[in-house]
C-alpha positions in Angstrom: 88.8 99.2 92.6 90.9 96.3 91.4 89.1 93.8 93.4 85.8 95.2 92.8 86.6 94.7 89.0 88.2 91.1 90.1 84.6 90.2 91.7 82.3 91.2 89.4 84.5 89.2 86.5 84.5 86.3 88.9 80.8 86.5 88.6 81.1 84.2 85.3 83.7 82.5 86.3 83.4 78.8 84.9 84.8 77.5 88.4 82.6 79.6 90.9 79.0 78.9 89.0 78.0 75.7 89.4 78.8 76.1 93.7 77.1 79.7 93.4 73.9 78.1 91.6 73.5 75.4 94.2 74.1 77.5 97.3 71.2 80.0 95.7 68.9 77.1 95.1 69.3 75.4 98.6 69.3 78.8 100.6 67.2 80.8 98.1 64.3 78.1 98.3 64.7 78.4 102.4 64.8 82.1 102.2 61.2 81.9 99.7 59.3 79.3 101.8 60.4 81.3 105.0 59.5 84.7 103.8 56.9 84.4 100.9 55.3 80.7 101.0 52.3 82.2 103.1 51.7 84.4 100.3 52.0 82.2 97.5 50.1 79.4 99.2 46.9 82.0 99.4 47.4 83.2 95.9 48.6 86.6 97.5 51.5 87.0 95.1 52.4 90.9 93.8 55.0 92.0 91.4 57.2 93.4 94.8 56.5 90.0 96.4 58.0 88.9 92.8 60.8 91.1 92.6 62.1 90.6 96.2 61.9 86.6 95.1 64.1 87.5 92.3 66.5 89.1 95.3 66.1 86.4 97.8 67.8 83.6 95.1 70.3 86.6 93.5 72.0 87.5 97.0 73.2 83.3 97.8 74.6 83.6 94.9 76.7 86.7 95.0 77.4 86.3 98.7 78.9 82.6 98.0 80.8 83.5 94.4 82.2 86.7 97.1 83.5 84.2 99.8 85.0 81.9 96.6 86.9 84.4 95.2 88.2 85.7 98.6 89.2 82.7 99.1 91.6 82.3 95.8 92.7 85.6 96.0 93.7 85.2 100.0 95.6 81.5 98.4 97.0 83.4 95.5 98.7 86.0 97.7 100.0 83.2 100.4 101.2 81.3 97.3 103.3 84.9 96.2 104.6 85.3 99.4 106.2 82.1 99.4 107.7 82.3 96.0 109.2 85.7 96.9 111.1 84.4 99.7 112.5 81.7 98.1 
């Protein structure tokens, strides 16, 4: 539960946004063309075609702010190993 609580505040962390943001643009667009250009280009747009657009750029982003912050907690423990032995 701790590092479910630890995610989700790493969410807004300063540090992790501007990384998450760009990943969600670059592979959000991708994800858009691949899966919904068709549709937009014939005007074929619904509000679940809308919604899952709304999904395709959230998911980058939560995916990439996850791998961040397993990152620094997977550092933060190495670093706390060290100092204990010493």
């Amino acid at each position: 539960m701790k590092i479910l609580k630890g995610y989700i505040v790493s969410l807004w962390d300063p540090e992790f946004i501007p990384t998450g943001l760009r990943t969600a643009a670059f592979v959000g667009s991708l994800l858009f063309l691949i899966n919904h250009g068709p549709a937009l280009l014939r005007r074929e747009m619904t509000s679940e075609r809308w919604i899952s657009t709304v999904l395709t750029y959230t998911m980058p982003y939560l995916v990439n702010v996850y791998g961040q912050y397993s990152y620094r907690r997977k550092i933060s423990c190495k670093e706390l190993s060290i100092e204990m032995k010493t």
